[in-house]
N, C-alpha and C positions, 0 to 999 in steps of 0.2 A: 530317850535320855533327858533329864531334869537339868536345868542350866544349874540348879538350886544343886546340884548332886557335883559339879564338878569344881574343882579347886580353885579359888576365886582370886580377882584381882581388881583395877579399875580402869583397866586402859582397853584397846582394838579386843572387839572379839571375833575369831575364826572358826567356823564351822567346819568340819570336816565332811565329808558325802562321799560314798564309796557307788558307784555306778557300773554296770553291765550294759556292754554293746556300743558301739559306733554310731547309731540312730541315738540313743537314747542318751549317753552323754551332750551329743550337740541341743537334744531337746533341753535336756535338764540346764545346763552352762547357758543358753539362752534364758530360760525360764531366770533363772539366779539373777543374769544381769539387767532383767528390768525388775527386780524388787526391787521398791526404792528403800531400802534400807541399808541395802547391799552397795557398799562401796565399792570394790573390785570383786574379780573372781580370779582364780585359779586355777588349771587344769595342768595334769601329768598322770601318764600311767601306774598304775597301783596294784600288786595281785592279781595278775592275768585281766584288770578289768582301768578303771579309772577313778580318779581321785581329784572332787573338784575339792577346793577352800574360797567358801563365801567370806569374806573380809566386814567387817561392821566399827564404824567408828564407837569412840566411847560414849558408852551412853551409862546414865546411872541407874537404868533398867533394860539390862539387853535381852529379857527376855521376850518381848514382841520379837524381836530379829529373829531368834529360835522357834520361836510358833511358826509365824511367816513361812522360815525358808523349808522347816516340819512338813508343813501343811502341801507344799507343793513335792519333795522328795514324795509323800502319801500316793499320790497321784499314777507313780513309778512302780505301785506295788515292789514286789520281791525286788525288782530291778536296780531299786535304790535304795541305800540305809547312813542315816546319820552315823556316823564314826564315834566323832570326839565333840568335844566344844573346848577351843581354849578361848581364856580370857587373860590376857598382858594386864602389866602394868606400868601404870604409866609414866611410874618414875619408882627410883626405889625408900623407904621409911628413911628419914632425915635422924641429922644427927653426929656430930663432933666425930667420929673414928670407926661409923657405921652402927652396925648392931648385932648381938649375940645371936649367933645359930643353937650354940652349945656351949658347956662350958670352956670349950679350947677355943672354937672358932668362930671368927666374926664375919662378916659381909659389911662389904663397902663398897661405893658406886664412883662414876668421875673419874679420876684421877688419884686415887691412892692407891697407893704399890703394893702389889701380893705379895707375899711370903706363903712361911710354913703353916699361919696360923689364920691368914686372913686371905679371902674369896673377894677379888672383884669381878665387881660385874658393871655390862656397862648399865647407866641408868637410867638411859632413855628409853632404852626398848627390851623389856624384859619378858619372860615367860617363865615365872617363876621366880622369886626375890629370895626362899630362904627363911624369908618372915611366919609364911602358914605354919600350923600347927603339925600338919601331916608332913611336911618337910622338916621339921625337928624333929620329929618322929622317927624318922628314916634316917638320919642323921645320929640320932641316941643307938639304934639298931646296930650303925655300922662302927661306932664307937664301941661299943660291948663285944661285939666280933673282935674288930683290932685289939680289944685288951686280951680278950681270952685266950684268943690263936698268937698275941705277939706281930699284931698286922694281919690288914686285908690280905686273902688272897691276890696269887697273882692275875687273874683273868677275870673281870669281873665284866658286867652287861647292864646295862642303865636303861628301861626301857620307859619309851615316854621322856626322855631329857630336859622334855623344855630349858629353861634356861641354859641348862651344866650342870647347875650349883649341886647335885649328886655326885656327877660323875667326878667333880675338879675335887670335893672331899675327898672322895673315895681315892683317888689318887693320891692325895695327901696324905691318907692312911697307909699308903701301902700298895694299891693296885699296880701292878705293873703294865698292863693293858687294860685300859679300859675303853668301853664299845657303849658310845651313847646313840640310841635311834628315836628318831620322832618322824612320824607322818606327816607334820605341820612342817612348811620348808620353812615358813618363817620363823620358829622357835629352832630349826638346826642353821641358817644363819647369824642367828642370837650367839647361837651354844659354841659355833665356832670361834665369834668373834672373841668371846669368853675366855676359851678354851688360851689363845695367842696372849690375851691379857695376864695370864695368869702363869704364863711359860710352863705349858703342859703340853706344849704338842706333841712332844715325844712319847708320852702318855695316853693321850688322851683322844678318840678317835669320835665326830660326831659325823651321823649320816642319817638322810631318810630310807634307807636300806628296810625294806618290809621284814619284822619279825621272821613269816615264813622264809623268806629268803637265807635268813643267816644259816650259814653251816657250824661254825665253830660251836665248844660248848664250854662254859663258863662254868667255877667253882661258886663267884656268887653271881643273883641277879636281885637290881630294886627297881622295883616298880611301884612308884609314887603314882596312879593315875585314880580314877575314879572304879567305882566297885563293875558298873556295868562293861567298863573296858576291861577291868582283870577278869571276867568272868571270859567275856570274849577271845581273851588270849590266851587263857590259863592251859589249855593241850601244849601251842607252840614254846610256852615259857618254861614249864615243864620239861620240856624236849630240848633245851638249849641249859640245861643244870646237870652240872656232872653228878651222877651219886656220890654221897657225901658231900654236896655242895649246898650251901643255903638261901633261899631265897626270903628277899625281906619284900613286903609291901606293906602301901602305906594309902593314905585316903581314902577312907573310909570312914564312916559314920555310923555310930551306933549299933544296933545291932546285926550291921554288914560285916562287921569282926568277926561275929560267929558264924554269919552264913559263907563270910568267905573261908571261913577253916575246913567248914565240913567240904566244900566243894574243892579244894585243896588237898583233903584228905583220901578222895579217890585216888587222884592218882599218886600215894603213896605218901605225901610231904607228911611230916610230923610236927606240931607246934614245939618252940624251944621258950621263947618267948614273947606275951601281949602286951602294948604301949599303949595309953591314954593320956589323951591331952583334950579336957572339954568333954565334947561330940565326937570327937574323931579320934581313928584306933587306926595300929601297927602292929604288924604280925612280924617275927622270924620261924621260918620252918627251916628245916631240915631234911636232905635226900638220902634215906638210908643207902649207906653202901651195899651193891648186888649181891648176894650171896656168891 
């Protein structure tokens, strides 16, 4: 995975590392903690195996940190594979009353009050602001849903959370449960803290809960992540969309819109409609209902 391929920001970056075995966890979480580039580390169980998070302060090129801690996962052959990469930021875009997601909705950071129309967030430590283009994206997708049907469904699935700032819309719209999950603990303590600021918790559920893991199934699901994660999840996400349910994603870059439809189209999804913004493309498919 390309740091250049994943949704960008300027603050901490976390690496994610998914590991096999007891031996080879302790090698690898040692190995991480003397990179010196590596600020902390992280370890917790992940899919029958483990799940470190190498931590990297901000830097205005993090990708030596990604080579780096690359180069040593290599090492682990099959045993080890990079996940994710998130990059935080480090405060959120400045500015009198925030700033436009959409036409309805704003984000704002601090101390100003949510409502119906406006998303805080805090603004010191975020994982996801709102601001990226593939986050309007995702946000325009779920807005033409809510017009069409008259409101979000009620069960919807956020996957990849970072921030919230999906899931707390999607609520807004209409979700009557929503299920936000990230494998990053530190972007679902973000998303929680989020979730209280914005008086959604009765709504609004965030957890590191492994995609496999989840039983329930969702009318919609969005997933805002990078193309090489949707590819990697796309069976489980698939599996969690009721027929007749739609799934939106988003981040994506160029001609990964296309490659992600067809790979989408296996197992059955139908495009409804494509979002462009720049570089980057959003998709809505559709789960035919069973015969």
């Amino acid at each position: 995975m390309q740091l250049s391929e994943s949704v960008g920001g300027d603050g901490p970056v976390c690496i994610l590392v998914r590991v096999e075995g007891a031996e080879m966890v302790d090698r690898l979480h040692q190995g991480l903690v003397e990179l010196s580039r590596v600020d902390e580390v992280h370890c917790r169980r992940y899919a029958g195996g483990w799940l470190l998070t190498a931590c990297g302060a901000a830097n205005a090129d993090p990708d030596p940190l990604l080579r780096t801690v690359a180069a040593l996962v290599d090492q682990f052959d099959s045993l080890a594979e990079v996940l994710d990469v998130r990059r935080g930021a480090c405060e959120l875009p400045s500015g009198g009353d925030g700033y436009r997601i959409s036409a309805r909705f704003r984000v704002s950071g601090g101390d100003a009050p949510a409502d119906a129309d406006n998303i805080c967030l805090d603004a010191a430590h975020v994982f996801g602001t709102g601001a990226h283009a593939s986050t309007r994206l995702a946000v325009q997708a779920m807005e033409e849903i809510a017009e069409r049907e008259g409101g979000l469904p009620a069960r919807i699935l956020d996957v990849g959370t970072g921030s919230g700032v999906l899931a707390l819309i999607a609520a807004r719209l209409g979700g009557k449960v929503v299920q936000g999950i990230d494998i990053c603990e530190e972007a679902v303590a973000v998303a929680r803290r989020n979730v209280a600021a914005n008086d959604l918790a009765q709504r609004v559920v965030v957890s590191s809960t492994p995609l496999a893991e989840l039983s329930e199934s969702y009318e919609l699901v969005i997933a805002n992540v990078t193309a090489s994660v949707l590819l990697r999840l796309a069976k489980g996400i698939v599996s969690r969309l009721r027929p007749g349910g739609c799934l939106v994603v988003s981040g994506l870059q160029g001609r990964q819109g296309e490659e992600i439809e067809e790979a989408l189209a296996l197992y059955g999804l139908e495009p409804i409609s494509r979002y462009a913004d720049g570089k980057w493309r959003g998709l809505t498919l559709h789960n035919p209902l069973v015969a």
